[in-house]
N, C-alpha and C positions, 0 to 999 in steps of 0.2 A: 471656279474662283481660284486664282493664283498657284503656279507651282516657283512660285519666286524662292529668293535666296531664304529670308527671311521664314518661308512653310518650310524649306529645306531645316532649316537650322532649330527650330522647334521640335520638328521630327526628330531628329538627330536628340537632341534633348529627352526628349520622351522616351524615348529609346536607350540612351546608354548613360544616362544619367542620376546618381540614385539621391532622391531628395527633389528632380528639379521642379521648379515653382515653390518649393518651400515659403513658407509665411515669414521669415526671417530666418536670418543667419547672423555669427559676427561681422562680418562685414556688411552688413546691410545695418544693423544696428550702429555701428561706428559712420558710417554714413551718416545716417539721420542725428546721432549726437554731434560730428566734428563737419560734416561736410558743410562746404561755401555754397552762397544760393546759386551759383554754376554749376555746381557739380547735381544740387539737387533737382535745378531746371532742365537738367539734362537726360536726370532719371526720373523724370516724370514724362518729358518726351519719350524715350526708352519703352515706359510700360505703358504711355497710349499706343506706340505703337505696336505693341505686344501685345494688346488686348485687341487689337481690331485685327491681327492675323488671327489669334484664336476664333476671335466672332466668327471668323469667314471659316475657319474650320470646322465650328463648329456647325455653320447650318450646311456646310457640304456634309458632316457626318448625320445631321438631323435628317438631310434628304435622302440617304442613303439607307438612313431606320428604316423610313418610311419606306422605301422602295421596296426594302428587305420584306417589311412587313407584309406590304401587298400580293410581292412573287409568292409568301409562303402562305396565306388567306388565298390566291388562287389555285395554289398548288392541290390544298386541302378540301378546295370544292370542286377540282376536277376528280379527283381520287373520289371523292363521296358521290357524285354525279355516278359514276361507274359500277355502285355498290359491289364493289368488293376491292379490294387493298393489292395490287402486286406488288412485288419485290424494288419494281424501279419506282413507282410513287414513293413507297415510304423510302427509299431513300433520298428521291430529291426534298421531301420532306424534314429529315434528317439534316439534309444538308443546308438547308435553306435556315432550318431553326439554328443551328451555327454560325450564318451568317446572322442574322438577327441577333441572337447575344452579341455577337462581335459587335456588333452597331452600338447594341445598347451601352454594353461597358467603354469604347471608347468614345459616347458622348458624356456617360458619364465623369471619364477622365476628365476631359476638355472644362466641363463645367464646371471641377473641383479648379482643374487649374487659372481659369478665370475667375473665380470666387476670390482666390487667393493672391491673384494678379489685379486684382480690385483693391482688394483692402490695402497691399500696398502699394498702390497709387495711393490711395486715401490718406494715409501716412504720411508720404512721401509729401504729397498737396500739405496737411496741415503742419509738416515740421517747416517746410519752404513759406506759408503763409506767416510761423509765429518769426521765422529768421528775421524776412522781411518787415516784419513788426517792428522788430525788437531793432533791427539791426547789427544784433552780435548772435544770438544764438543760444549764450549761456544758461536760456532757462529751461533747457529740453530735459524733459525724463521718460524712461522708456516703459513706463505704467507696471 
């Protein structure tokens, strides 16, 4: 699933970013206070589609768990098949549980930052639903 501009530019985020996905900021907050329902329709386009690159990273990283998981459950029963432990089992052993962490922690990232990539969508949807209401905006408050 996709090595597009967009995986590029997440990665890149995740990587030298410190904060990114944050659950707000001031200018996300001044947003959601002053912004026009353009500006809000646009960031809400923005984080659907920010949330369906994550999706897709996220279950390339889920298949990858799992892959992880299986090379290192085979690993561990070719080793135990042999009854007795050499030097290169446990280390592709070693190395495979490595890989496996890796996996797990950066599903875990993915899934924080979709969590948080969610809620403000959700936001973002109900300040843009009361603009439209209201028509001006004036009655936002940030809880």
């Amino acid at each position: 699933a996709g090595g597009g501009v967009l995986e590029d530019l997440i990665s890149f985020l995740e990587q030298t970013t410190e904060g990114f996905g944050d659950e707000t900021t001031p200018e996300f907050e001044d947003l959601l206070a002053t912004g026009s329902e353009g500006e809000l329709r646009a960031e809400v386009d923005a984080s659907q589609t920010l949330l369906a690159a994550l999706n897709s990273r996220l279950a390339d990283a889920a298949a990858a768990r799992r892959d992880s998981d299986k090379a290192l459950e085979l690993a561990q029963l070719d080793g135990a098949r042999g009854g007795w432990r050499d030097v290169a089992i446990m280390e592709l052993e070693a190395n495979l549980k490595g890989d496996v962490a890796a996996c797990r922690a950066k599903c875990a990232d993915l899934e924080a930052h979709r969590e948080r990539a969610t809620r403000r969508k959700k936001r973002l949807e109900i300040r843009l639903a009361e603009k439209m209401a209201s028509g001006s905006g004036s009655s936002y408050s940030s809880d």
